[in-house]
C-alpha positions in Angstrom: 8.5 -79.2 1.8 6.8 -81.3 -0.8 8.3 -79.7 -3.7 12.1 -80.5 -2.1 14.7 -82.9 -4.6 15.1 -86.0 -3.9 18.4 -87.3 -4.8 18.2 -91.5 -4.9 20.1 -93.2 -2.4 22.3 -94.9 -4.7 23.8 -91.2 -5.8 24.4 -89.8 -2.6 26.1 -92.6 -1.7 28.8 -92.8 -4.8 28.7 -89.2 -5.2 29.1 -88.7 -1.4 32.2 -90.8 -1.3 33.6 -89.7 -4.9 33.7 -85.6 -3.4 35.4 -87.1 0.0 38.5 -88.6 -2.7 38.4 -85.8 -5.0 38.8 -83.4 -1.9 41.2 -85.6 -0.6 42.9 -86.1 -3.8 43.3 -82.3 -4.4 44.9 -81.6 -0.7 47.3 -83.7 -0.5 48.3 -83.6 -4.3 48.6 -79.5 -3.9 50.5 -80.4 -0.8 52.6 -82.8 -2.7 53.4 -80.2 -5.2 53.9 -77.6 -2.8 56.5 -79.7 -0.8 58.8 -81.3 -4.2 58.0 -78.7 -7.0 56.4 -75.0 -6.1 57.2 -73.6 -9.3 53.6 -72.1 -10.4 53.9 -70.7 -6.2 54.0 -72.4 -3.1 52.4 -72.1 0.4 54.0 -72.0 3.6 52.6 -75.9 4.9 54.7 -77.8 6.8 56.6 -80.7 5.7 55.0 -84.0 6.0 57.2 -87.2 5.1 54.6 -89.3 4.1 52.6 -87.2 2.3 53.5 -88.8 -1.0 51.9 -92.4 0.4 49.4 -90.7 2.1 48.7 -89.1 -1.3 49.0 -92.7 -3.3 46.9 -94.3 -1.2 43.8 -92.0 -1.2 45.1 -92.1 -5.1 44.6 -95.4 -5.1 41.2 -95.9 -3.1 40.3 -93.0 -5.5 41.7 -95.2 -8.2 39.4 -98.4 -7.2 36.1 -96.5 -6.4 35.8 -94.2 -9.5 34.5 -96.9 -12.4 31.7 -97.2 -9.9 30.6 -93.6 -10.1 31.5 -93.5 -13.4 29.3 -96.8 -14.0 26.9 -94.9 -12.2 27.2 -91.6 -13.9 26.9 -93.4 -17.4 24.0 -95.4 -17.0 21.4 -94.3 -14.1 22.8 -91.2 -13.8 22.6 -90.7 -17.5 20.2 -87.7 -17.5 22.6 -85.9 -15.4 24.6 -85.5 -17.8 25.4 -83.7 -21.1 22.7 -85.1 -23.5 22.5 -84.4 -27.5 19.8 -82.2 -27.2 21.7 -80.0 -24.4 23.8 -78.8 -27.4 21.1 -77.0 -29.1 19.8 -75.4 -25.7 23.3 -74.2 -25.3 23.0 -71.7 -28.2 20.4 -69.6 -26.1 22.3 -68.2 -23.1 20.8 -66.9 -20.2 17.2 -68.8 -20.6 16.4 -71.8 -18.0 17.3 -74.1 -20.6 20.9 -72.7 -20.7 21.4 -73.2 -17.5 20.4 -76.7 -16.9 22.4 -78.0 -20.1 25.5 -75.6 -18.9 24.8 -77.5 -15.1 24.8 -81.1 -17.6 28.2 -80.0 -19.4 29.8 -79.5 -16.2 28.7 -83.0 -14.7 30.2 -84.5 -17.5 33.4 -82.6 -17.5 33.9 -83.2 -13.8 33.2 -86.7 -14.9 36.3 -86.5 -17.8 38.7 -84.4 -15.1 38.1 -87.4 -12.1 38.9 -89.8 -15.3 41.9 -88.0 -16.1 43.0 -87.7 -12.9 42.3 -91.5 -12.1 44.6 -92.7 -15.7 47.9 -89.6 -15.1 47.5 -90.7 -11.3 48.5 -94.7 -12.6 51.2 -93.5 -14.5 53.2 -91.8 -11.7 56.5 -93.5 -10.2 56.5 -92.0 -6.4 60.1 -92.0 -6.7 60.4 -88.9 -8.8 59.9 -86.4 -7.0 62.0 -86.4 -4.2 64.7 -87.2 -6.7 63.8 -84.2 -8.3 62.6 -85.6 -11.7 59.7 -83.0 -12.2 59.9 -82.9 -16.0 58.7 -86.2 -16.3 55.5 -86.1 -18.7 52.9 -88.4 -16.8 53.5 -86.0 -13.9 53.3 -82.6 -15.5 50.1 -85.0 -17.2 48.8 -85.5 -13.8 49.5 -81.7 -12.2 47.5 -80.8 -15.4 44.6 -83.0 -14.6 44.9 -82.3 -10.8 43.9 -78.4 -12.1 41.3 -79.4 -14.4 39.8 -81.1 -11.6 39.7 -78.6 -9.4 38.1 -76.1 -11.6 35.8 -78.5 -12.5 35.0 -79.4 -9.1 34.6 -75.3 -8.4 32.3 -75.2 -11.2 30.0 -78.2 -10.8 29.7 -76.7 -7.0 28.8 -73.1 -8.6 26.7 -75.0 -11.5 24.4 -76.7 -8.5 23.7 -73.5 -6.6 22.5 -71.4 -10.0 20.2 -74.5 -11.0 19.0 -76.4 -7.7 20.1 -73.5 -4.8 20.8 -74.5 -1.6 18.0 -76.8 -1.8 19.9 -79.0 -4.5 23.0 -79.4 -2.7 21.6 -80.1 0.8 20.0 -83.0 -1.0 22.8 -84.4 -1.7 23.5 -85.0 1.6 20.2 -85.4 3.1 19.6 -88.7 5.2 15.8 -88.9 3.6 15.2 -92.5 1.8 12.0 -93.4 0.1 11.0 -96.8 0.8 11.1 -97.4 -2.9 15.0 -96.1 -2.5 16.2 -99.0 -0.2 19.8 -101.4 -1.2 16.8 -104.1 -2.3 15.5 -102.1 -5.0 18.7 -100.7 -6.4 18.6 -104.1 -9.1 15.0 -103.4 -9.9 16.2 -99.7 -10.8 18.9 -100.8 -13.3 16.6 -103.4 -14.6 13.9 -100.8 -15.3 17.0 -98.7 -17.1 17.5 -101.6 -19.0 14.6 -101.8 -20.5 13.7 -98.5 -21.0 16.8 -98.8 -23.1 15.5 -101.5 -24.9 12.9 -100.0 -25.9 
């Protein structure tokens, strides 16, 4: 289909791996919750021991990876974003133009929840829970960032399919490169950024 997206490589790679931690992120810090605190509601899972390391150290993978994608997100992936001009379009509800600067509001506050996340997440002693210490505030911090993220994260997926359709999300995952799209041209790209900044 010649009028299918094309997502570059460079994005479906960081943004392929940043869903996989946020997903894995939001498990096993639900199941965390569920296990040492359940007072919002809890679900009948079973008790894993290690769930708090398993937890930490997707936390902490998550924790090393994200200034990439947020790199990323901030300078190639710029237009993706909320821009100044989105803010205007945002007063017309309902037209194209809406949508596409609603879809750009939501990247970028999927973009502050994963950020939130990542800073809370650094805070936390993994000694607290199972001592029972649930009132301490980087945690209830990091539960409150663990929801933001996950309506975010249910929004930018509901965002994609009203904008792009099912075409714009199977691009994200499609195994298409360009030849222009290869790991050797990925310096030429944020040169060219560069100076179009510049200028």
């Amino acid at each position: 289909m010649a009028n299918r997206p094309y997502q570059p490589l460079l994005l479906r790679l960081l943004h392929g791996a940043n869903a996989l931690f946020v997903v894995l992120a939001l498990v096993t810090g639900y199941w965390v919750y569920n296990q040492f605190d359940g007072r919002w509601g809890r679900l009948r899972l079973p008790r894993l021991d290690g769930i708090i390391d398993l937890h930490g150290t997707i936390g902490l993978t998550f924790f090393l990876f994200v200034p990439f994608f947020a790199l990323y997100s901030l300078t190639l992936g710029r237009r993706r974003l909320v821009q100044s001009r989105d803010l205007a379009q945002l007063g017309q509800p309902a037209t194209p133009q809406w949508w596409i600067a609603l879809h750009r509001l939501v990247n970028s506050v999927m973009l502050v929840a994963s950020l939130l996340a990542w800073v809370s997440g650094k805070q936390m002693d993994e000694t607290w829970l199972p001592q029972g210490q649930l009132h301490q505030p980087a945690y209830l911090f990091h539960l409150i960032a663990w929801a933001f993220m996950g309506v975010s994260l249910l929004l930018h997926l509901l965002m994609g399919v009203k904008v792009g359709g099912v075409p714009l999300l199977l691009s994200m995952v499609s195994p298409e490169v360009r030849s222009n799209d290869t790991p050797g041209h990925w310096l030429a790209q944020i040169k060219a950024w560069r100076d179009r900044k510049g200028n």
